[in-house]
KOLKOLLUM-780719 format. One record per residue: x, y, z of N, C-alpha, C in turn. Coordinates in Angstrom, 3 decimals, always signed. Layout:
N
> n_east_n_north_n_up_ca_east_ca_north_ca_up_c_east_c_north_c_up
> X_Y_Z_X_Y_Z_X_Y_Z
...
//
This chain:
263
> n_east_n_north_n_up_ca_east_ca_north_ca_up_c_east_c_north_c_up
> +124.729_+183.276_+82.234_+125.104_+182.386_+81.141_+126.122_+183.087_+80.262
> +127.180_+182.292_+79.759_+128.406_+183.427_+79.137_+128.017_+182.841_+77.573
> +128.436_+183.726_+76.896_+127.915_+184.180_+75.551_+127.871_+182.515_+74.326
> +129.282_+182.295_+75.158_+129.613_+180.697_+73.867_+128.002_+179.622_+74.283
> +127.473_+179.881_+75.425_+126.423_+178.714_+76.129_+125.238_+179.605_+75.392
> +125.533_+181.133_+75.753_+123.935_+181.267_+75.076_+123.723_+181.320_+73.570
> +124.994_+181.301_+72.689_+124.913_+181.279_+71.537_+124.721_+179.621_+70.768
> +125.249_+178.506_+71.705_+125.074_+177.241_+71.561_+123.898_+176.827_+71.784
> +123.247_+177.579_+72.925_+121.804_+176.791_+73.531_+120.927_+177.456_+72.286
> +121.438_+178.908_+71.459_+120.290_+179.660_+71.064_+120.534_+178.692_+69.489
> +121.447_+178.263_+68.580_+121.231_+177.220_+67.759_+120.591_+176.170_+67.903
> +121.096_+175.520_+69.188_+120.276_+174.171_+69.453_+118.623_+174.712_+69.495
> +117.884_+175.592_+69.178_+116.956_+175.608_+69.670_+116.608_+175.766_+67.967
> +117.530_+176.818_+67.494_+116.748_+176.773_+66.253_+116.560_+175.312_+65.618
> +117.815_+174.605_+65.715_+117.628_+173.458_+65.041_+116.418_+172.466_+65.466
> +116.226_+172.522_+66.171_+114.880_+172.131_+67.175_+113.830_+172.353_+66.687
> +113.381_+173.664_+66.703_+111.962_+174.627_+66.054_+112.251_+174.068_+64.402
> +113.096_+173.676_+64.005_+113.118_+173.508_+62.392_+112.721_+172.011_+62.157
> +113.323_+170.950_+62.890_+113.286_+169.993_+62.983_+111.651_+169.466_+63.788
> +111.645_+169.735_+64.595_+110.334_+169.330_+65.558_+110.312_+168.794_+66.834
> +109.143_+168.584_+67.211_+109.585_+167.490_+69.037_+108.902_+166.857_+68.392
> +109.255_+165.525_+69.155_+108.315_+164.096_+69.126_+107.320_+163.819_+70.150
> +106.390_+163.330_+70.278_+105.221_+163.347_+70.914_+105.837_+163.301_+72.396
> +105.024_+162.906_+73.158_+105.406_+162.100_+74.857_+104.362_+161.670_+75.383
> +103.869_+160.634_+74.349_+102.696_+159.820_+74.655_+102.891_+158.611_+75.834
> +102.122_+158.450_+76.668_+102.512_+157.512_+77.714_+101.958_+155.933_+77.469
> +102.685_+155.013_+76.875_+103.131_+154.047_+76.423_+102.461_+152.583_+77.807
> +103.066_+152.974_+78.887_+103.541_+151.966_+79.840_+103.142_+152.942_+81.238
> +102.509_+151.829_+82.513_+102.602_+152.831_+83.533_+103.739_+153.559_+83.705
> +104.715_+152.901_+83.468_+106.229_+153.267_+84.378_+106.046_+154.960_+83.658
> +105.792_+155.020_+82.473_+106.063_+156.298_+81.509_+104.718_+157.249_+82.078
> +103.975_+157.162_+82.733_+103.091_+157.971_+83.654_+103.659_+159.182_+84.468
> +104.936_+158.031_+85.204_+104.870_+158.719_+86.512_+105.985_+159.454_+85.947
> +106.272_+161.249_+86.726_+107.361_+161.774_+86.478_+107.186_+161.909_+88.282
> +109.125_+162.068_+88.289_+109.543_+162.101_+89.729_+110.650_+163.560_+89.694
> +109.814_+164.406_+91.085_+110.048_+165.113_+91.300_+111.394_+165.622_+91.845
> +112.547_+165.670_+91.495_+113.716_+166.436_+91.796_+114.036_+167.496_+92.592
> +112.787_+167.459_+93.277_+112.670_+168.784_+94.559_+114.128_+168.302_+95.957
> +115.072_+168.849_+94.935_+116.467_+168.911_+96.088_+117.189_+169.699_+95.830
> +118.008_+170.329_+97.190_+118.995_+171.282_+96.879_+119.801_+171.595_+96.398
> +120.319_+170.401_+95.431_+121.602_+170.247_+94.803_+121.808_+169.300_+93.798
> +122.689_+169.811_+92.703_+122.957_+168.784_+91.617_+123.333_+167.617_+91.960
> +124.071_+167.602_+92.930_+124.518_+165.676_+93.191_+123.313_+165.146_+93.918
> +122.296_+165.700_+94.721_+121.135_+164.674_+94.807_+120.487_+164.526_+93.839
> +120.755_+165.615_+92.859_+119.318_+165.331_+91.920_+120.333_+164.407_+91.140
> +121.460_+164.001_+90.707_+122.099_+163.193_+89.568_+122.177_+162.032_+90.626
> +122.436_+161.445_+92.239_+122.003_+160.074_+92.814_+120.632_+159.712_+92.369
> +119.696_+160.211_+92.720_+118.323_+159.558_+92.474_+117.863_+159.477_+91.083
> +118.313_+160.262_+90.087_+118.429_+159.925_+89.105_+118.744_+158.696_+88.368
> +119.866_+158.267_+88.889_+120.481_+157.384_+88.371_+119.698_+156.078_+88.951
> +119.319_+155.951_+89.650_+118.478_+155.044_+90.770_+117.284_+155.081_+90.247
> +116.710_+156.415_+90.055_+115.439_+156.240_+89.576_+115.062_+156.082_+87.743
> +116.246_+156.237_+87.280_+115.808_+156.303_+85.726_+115.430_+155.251_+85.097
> +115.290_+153.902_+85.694_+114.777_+152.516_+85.121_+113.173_+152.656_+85.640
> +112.803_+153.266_+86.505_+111.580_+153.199_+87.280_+110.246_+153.936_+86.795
> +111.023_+155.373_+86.234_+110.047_+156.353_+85.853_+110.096_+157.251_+84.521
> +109.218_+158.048_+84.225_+109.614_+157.835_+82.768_+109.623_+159.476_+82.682
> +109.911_+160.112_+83.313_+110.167_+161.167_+83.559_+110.493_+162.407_+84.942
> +111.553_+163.316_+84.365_+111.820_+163.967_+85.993_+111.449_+165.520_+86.169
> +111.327_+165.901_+86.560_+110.973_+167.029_+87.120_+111.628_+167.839_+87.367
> +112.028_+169.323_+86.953_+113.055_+170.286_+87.783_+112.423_+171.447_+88.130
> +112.437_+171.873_+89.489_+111.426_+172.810_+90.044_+112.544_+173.910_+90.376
> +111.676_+174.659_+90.866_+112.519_+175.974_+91.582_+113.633_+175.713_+92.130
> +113.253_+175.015_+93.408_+114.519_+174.405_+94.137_+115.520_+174.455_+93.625
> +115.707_+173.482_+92.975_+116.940_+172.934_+92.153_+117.617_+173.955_+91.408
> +116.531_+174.575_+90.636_+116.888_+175.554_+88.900_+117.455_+176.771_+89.859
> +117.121_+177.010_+91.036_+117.371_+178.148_+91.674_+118.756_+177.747_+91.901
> +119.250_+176.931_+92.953_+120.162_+176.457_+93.146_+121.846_+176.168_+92.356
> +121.321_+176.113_+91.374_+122.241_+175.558_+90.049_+122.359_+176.194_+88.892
> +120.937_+176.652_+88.459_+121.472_+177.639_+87.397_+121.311_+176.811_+86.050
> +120.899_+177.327_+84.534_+120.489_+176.820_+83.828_+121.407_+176.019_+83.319
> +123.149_+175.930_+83.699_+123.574_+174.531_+83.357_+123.099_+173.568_+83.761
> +122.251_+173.442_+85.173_+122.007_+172.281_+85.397_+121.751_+171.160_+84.556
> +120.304_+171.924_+83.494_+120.045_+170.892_+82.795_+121.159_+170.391_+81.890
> +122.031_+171.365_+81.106_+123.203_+170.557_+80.921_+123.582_+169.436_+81.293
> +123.774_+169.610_+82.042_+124.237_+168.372_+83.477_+123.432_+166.990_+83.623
> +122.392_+167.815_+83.684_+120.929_+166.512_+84.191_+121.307_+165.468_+82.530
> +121.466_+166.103_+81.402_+121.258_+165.742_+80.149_+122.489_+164.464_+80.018
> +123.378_+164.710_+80.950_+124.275_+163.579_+80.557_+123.705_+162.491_+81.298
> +122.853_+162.746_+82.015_+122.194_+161.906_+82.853_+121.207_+160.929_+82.311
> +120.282_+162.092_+81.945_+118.848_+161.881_+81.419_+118.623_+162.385_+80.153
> +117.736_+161.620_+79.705_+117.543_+162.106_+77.689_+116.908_+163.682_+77.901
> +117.000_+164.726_+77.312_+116.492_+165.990_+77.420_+115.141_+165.478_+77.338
> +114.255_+164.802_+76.614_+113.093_+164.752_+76.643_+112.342_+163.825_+77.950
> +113.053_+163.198_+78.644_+112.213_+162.449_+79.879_+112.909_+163.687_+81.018
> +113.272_+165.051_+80.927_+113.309_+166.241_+81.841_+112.051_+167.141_+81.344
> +111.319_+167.422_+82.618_+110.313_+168.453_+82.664_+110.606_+169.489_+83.179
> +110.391_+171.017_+82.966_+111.256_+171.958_+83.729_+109.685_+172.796_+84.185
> +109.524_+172.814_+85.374_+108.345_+173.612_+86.060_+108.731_+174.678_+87.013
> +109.200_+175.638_+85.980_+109.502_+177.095_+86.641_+108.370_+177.853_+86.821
> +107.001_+177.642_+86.085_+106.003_+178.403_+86.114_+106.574_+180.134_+85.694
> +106.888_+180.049_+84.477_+107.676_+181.327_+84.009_+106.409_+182.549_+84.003
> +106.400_+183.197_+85.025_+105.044_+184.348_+84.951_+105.720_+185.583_+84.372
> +105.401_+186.240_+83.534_+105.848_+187.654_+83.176_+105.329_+188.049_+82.066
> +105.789_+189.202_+81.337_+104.980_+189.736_+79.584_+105.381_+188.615_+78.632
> +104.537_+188.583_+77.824_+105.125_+187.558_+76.772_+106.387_+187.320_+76.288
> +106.980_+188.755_+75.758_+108.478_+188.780_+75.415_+109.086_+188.672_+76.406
> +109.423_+188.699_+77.828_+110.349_+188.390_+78.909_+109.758_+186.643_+78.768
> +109.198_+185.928_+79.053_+108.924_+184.437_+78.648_+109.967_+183.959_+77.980
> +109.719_+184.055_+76.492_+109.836_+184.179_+75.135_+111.415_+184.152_+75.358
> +112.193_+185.483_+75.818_+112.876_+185.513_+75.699_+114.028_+184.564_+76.788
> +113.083_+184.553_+78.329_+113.978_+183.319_+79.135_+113.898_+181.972_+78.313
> +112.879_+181.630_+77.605_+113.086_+180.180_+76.942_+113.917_+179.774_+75.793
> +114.351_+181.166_+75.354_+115.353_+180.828_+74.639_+117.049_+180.760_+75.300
> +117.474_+180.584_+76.976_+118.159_+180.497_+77.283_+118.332_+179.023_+77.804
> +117.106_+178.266_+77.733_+116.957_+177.470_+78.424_+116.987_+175.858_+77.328
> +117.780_+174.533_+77.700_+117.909_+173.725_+76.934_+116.902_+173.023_+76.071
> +117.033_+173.161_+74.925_+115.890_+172.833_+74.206_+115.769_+171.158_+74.157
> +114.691_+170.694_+74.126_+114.192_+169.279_+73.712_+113.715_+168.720_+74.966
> +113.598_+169.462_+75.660_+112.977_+169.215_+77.255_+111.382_+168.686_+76.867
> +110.640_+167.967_+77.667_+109.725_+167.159_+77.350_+108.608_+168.780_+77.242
> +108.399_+169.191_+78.648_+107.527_+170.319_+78.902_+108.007_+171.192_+80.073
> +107.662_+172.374_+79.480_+107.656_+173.842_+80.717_+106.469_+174.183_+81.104
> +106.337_+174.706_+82.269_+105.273_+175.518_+82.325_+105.424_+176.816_+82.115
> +103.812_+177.498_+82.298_+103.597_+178.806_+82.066_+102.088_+178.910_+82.924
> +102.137_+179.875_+83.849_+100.649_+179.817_+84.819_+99.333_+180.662_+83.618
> +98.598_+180.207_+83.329_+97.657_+180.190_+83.289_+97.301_+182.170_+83.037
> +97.188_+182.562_+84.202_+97.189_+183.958_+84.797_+98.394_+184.428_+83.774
> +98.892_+184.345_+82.822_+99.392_+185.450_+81.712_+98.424_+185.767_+81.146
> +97.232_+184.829_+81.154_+95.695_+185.137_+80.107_+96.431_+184.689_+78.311
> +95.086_+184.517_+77.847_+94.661_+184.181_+76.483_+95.828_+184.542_+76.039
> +95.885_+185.575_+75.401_+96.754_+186.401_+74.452_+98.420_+185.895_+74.694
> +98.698_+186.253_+76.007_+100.152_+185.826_+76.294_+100.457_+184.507_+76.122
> +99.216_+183.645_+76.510_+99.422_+182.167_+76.160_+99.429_+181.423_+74.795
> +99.020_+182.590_+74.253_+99.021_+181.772_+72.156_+99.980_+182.483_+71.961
> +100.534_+183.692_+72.214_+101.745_+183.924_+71.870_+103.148_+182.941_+72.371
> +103.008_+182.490_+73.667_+103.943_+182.210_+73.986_+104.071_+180.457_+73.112
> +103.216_+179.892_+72.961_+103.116_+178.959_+72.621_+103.059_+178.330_+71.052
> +102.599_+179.243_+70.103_+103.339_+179.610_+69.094_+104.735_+180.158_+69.033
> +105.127_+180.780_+69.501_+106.206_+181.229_+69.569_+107.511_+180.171_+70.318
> +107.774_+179.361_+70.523_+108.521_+178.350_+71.376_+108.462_+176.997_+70.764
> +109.516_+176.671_+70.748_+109.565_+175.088_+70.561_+109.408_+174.069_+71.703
> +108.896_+174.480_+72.411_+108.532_+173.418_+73.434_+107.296_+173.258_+73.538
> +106.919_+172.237_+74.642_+105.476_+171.451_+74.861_+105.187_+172.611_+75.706
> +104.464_+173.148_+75.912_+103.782_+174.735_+77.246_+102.377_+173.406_+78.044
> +102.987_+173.461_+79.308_+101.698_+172.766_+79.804_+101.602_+174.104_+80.880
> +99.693_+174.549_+80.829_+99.776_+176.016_+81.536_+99.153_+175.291_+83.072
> +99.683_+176.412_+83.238_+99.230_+175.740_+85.381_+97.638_+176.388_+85.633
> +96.658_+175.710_+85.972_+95.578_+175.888_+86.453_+95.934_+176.769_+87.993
> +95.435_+175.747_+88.671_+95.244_+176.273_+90.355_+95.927_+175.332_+90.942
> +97.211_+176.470_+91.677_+98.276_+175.119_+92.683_+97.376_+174.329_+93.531
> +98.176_+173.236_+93.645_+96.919_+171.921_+94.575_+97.371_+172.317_+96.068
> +97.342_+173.279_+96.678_+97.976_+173.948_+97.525_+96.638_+175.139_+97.918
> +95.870_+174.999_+97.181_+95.055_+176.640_+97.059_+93.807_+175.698_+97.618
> +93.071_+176.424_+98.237_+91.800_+175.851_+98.740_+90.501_+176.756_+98.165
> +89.819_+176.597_+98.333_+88.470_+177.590_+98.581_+88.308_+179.085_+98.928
> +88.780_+179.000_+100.019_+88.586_+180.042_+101.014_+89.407_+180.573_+100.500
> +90.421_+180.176_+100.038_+91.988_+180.992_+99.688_+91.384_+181.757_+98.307
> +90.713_+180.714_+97.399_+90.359_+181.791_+95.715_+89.174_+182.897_+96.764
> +88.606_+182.745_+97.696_+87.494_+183.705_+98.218_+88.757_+184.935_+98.522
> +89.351_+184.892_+99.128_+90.736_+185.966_+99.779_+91.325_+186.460_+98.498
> +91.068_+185.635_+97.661_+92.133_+186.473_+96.485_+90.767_+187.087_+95.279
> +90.079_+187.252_+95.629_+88.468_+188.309_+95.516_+87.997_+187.870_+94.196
> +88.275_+186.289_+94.074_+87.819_+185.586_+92.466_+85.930_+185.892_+92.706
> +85.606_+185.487_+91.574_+84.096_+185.647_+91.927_+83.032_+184.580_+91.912
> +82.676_+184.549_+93.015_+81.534_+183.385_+93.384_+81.713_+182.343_+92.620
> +80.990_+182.462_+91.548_+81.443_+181.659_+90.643_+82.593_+180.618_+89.890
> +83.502_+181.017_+90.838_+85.009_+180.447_+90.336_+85.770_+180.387_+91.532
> +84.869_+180.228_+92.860_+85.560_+180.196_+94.295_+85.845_+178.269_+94.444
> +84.537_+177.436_+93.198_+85.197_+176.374_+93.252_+86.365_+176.151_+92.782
> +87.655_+175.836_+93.597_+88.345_+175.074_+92.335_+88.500_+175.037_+91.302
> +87.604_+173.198_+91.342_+87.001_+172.742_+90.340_+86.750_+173.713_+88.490
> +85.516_+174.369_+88.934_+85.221_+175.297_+88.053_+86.248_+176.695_+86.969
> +87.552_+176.540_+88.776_+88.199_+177.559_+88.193_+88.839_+177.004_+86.916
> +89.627_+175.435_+87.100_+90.317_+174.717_+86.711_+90.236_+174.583_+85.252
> +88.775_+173.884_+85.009_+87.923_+173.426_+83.997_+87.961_+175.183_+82.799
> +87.657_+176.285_+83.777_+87.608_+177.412_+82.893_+89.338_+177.673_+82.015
> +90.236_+177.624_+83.252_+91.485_+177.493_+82.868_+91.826_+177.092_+81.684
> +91.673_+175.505_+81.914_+91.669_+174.464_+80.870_+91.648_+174.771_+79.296
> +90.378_+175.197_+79.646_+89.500_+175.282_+77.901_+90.514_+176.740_+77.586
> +90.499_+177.560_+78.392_+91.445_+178.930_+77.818_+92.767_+178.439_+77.190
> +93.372_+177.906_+78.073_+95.011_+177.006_+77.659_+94.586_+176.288_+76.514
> +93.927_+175.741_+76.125_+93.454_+174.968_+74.903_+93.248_+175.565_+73.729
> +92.804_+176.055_+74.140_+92.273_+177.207_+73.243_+93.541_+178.209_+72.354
> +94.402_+178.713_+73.385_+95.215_+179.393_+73.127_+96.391_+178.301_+72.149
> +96.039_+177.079_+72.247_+96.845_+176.585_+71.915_+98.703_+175.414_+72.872
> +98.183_+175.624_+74.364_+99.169_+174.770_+74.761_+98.883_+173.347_+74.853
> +99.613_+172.499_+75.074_+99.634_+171.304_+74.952_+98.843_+170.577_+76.118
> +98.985_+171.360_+77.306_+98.134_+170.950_+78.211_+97.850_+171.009_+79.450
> +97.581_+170.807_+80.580_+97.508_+171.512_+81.846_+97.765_+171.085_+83.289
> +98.403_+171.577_+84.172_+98.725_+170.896_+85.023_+97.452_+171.244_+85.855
> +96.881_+170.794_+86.577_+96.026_+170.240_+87.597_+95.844_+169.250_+88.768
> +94.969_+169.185_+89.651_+94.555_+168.596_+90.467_+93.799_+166.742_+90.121
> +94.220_+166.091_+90.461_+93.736_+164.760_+90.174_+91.940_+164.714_+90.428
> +91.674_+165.667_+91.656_+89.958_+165.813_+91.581_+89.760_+166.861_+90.438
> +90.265_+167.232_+89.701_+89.796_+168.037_+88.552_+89.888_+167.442_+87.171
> +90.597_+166.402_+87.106_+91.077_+165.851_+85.989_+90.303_+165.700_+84.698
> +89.428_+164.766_+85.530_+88.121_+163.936_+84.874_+86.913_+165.209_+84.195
> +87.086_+166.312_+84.866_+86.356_+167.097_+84.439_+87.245_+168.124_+83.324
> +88.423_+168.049_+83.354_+89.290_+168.866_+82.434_+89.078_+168.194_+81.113
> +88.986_+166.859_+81.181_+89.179_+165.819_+80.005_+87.617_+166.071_+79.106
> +86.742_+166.051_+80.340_+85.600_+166.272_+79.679_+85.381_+167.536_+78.909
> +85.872_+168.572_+79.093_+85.477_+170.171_+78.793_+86.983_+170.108_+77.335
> +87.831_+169.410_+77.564_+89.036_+169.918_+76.738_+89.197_+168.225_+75.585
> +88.349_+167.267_+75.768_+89.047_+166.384_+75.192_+89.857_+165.298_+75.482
> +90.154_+164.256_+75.176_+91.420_+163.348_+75.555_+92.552_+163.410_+75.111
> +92.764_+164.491_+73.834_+93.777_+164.042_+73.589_+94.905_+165.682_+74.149
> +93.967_+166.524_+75.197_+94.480_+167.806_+75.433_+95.256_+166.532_+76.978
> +96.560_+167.223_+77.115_+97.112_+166.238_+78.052_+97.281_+166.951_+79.616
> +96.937_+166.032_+80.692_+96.607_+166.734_+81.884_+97.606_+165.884_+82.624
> +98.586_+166.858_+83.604_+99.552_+166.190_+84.768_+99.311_+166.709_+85.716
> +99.354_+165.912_+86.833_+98.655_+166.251_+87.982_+99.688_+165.673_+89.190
> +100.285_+166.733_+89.339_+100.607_+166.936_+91.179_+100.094_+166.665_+92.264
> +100.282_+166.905_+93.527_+99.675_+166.703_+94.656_+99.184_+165.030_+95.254
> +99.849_+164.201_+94.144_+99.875_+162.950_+94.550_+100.270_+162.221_+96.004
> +99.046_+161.573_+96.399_+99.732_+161.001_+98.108_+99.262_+159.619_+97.740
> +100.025_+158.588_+97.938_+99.874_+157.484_+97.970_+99.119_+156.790_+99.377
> +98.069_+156.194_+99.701_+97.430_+156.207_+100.899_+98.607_+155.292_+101.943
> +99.837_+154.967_+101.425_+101.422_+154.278_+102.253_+102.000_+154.954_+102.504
> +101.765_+156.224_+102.030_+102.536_+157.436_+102.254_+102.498_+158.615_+103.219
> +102.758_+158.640_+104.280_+102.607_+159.691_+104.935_+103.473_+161.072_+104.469
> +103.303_+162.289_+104.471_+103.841_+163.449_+104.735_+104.200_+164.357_+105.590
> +105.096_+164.249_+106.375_+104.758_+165.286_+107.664_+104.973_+166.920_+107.156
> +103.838_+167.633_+107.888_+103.362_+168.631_+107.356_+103.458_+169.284_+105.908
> +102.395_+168.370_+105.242_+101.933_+168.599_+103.861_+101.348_+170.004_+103.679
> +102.202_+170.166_+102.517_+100.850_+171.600_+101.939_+100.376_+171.729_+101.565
> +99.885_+169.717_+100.655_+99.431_+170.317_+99.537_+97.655_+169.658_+100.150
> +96.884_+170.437_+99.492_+95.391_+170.087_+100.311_+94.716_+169.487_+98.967
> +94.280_+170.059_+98.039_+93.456_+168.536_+97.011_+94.320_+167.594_+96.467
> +94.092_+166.453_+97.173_+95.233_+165.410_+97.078_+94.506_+164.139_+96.295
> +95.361_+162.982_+95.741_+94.698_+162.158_+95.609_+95.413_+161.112_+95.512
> +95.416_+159.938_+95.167_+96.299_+158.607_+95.343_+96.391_+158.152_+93.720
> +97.719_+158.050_+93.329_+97.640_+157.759_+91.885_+96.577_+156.896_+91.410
> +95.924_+155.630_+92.267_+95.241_+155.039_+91.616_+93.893_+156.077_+90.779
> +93.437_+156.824_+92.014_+92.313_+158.063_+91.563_+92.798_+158.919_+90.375
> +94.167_+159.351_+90.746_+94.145_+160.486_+89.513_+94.125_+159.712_+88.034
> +94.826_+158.798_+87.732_+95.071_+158.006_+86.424_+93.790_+157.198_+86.231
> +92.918_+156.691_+87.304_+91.394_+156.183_+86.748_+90.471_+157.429_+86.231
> +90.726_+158.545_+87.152_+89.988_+159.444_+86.717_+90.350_+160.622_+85.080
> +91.361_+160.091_+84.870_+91.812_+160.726_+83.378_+93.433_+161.042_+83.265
> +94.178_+161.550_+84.344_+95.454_+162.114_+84.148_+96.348_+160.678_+83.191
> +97.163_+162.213_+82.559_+97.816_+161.417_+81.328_+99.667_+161.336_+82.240
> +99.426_+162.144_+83.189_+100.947_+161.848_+84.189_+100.660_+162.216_+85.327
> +101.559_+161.875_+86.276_+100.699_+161.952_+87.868_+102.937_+162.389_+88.122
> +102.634_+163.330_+89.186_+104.027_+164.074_+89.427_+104.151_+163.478_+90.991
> +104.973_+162.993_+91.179_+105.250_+162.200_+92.695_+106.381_+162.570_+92.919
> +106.791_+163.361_+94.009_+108.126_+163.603_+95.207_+108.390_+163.294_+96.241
> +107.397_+163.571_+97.541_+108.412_+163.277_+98.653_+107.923_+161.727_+99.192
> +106.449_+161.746_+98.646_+106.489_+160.039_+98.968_+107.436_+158.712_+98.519
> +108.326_+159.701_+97.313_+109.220_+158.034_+96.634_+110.618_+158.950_+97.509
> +110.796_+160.171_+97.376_+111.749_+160.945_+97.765_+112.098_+160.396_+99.435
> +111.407_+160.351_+100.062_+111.873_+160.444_+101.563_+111.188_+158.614_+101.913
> +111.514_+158.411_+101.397_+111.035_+157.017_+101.398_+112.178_+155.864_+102.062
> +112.364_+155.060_+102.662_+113.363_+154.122_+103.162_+114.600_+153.735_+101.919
> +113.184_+153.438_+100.960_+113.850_+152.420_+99.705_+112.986_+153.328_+98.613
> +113.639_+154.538_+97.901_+112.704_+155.314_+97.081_+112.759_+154.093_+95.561
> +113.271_+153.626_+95.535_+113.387_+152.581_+94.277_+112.247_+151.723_+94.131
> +111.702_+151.152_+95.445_+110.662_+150.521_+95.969_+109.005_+150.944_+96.059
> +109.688_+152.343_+96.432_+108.477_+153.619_+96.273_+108.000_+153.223_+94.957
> +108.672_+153.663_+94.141_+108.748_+154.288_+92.683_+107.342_+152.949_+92.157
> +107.932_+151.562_+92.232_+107.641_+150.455_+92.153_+106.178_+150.407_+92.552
> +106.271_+150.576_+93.844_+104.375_+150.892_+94.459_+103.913_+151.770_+93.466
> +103.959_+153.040_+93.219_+103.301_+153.933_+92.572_+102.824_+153.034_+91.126
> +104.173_+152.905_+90.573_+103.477_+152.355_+89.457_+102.742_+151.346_+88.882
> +102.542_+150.453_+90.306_+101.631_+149.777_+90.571_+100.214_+149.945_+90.691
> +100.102_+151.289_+91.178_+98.860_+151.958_+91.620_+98.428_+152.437_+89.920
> +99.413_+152.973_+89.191_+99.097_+153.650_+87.744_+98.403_+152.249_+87.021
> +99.157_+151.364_+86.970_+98.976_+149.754_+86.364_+97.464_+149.756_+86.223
> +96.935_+149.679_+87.770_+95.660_+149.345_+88.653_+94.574_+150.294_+88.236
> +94.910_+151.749_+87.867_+94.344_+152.714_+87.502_+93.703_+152.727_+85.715
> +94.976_+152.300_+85.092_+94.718_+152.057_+83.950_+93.612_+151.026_+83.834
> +93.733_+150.552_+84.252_+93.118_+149.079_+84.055_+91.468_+149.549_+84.728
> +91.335_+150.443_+85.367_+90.104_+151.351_+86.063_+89.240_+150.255_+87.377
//
């Protein structure tokens, strides 16, 4: 980043932290769903954008992309999209001050970032006091199974999931972030241990129209489940993404949110 961008992005931020964010309360199904931007390049992610920005009420920028492009992107995305219907899920892992200090390179008024969980307590009220953004902390990727927390030598006790999730939860809460990304089978139990108004988005969405060929992600669920069971946003990619008519996709899903709400 050359000095005029980081000295522009580093005002815009103060003015930000002085001023405030505005909520990102979900209003309408359509404002549920955020759509995942998992592509290699700025001109796919600014086509489907443009296609998808009547449909969904928020987008997603993952590794992929941020890797790819580089923190102008969001620049970019912004002429596109309002900074606040962009979510940026880098899962920033490191000491508090290396955090701290990448988020101040990064465009301010973005809806939410993450931060995994695994910085622990301390790094997470720091980081979250410290930042003008929404911090939603990452539980357990919906990618991780059982056997997998047994291999990574968690203890008995926290080899469910579930349990790990829920412990997560209340820590991120605690510390002060806004809220947690999770599993749609964990949801209902996050809500219970943290509250309704602590806000939970949940990945790993498969629509039962949706096939995946070779999926990774293993606790899955169908928007109707995750949004009956509590999630306040449900994160959908390659089912609207690789879809014939992703416009159409988009449309089903939020049909399923509609249906969900309604329980």
């Amino acid at each position: 980043m050359g000095d005029d961008l980081r000295k522009s992005t580093q005002a815009l931020h103060l003015k930000i932290s002085k001023k405030g964010t505005l909520p990102m309360e979900p209003k309408d199904p359509k404002d549920r769903l955020i759509f995942a931007l998992d592509v290699p390049n700025k001109a796919e992610a600014v086509k489907l954008a443009r296609a998808l920005l009547p449909e969904v009420g928020m987008f997603k920028v993952g590794l992929e992309l941020f890797m790819a492009e580089g923190p102008q992107l969001l620049r970019d995305l912004a002429q596109e999209i309002p900074p606040e219907k962009i979510f940026l899920d880098l899962k920033l892992y490191d000491i508090p001050a290396t955090v701290l200090g990448a988020l101040k390179t990064i465009l301010p008024g973005l809806a939410f970032v993450t931060i995994p969980c695994d910085i622990g307590f301390a790094g997470l009220q720091k980081i979250a006091a410290q930042t003008g953004f929404k911090i939603l902390a990452v539980t357990v990727l919906t990618s991780i199974t059982s056997s997998e927390l047994q291999e990574l030598g968690l203890h008995s006790d926290f080899q469910d999931p579930a349990r790990l999730v829920v412990r997560k939860a209340d820590m991120a809460r605690s510390a002060g972030c806004h809220g947690v990304v999770c599993s749609g089978r964990e949801v209902k139990a996050v809500k219970e241990a943290c509250g309704p108004d602590f806000l939970a988005v949940c990945p790993g969405i498969r629509p039962a129209w949706a096939a995946v060929a070779g999926d990774d992600q293993k606790r899955t669920v169908t928007p109707y489940e995750a949004i009956k069971n509590g999630a306040d946003y449900i994160v959908v990619g390659r089912p609207i993404r690789t879809a014939p008519d992703p416009v159409a996709a988009a449309r089903k899903v939020v049909e399923e949110i509609a249906a969900g709400m309604k329980g």
